[in-house]
N, C-alpha and C positions, 0 to 999 in steps of 0.2 A: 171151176177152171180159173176165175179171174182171181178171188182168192189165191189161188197157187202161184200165181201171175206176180200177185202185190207180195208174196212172200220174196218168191225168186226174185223180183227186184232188187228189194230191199236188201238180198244177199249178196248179189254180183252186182247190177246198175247198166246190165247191160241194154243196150241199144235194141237187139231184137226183142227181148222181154218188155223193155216199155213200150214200145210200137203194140205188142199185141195186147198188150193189158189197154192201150188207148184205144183200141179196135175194138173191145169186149164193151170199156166204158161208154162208148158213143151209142152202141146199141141197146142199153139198157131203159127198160119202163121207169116211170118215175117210182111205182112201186117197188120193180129190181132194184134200184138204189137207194129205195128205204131199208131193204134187207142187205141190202150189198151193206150200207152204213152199219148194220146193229152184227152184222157178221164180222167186218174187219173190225172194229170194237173187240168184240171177243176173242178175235184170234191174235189181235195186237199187231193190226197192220192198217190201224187208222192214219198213221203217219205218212204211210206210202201213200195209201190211198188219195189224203189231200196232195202230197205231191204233186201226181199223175194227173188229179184234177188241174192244179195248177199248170200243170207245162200245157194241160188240153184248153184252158182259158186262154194262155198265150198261143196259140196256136191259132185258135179262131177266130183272136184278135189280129191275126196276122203277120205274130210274131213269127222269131225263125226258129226252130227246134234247134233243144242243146248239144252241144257236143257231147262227145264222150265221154271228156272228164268230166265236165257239169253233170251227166246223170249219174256218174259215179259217188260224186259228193253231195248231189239232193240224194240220192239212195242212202250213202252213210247216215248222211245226217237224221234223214225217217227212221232208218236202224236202232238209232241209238236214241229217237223220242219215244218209239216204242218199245224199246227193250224199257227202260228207265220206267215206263206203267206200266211194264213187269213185276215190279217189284216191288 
């Protein structure tokens, strides 16, 4: 599910999809997130993935979550790290 999560991000940037991929991340074992790591790898959504870690660093740090158009452009920008080790 999170997987499909950090895909659909990375497509749209939308607001509800990062909230739920942030919900998925917080619950994960450390183990989950060794697999969660070698999976977005392979499916070429390691770029989102750190993203979403990053806005959840900021977050805990007590930052204030981004706007709209800020997830829209961390989302491009992942989009287009990971398409690029596509190829």
């Amino acid at each position: 599910m999170l997987l499909h999560r950090l895909e659909e991000f990375e497509a749209t940037g939308h607001e509800v999809v990062a909230k739920q991929a942030l919900v998925l991340l917080a619950g994960l074992t450390v183990r989950e997130q060794e697999d969660l790591e070698r999976r977005a790898g392979a499916q070429r959504v390691s770029a989102g993935l750190e993203a979403l870690r990053e806005i959840e660093r900021r977050l805990l740090a007590g930052g204030r979550p981004p706007e709209s158009d800020e997830l829209h452009r961390i989302a491009r920008a992942a989009q287009r790290a990971d398409y690029h080790q596509r190829l």
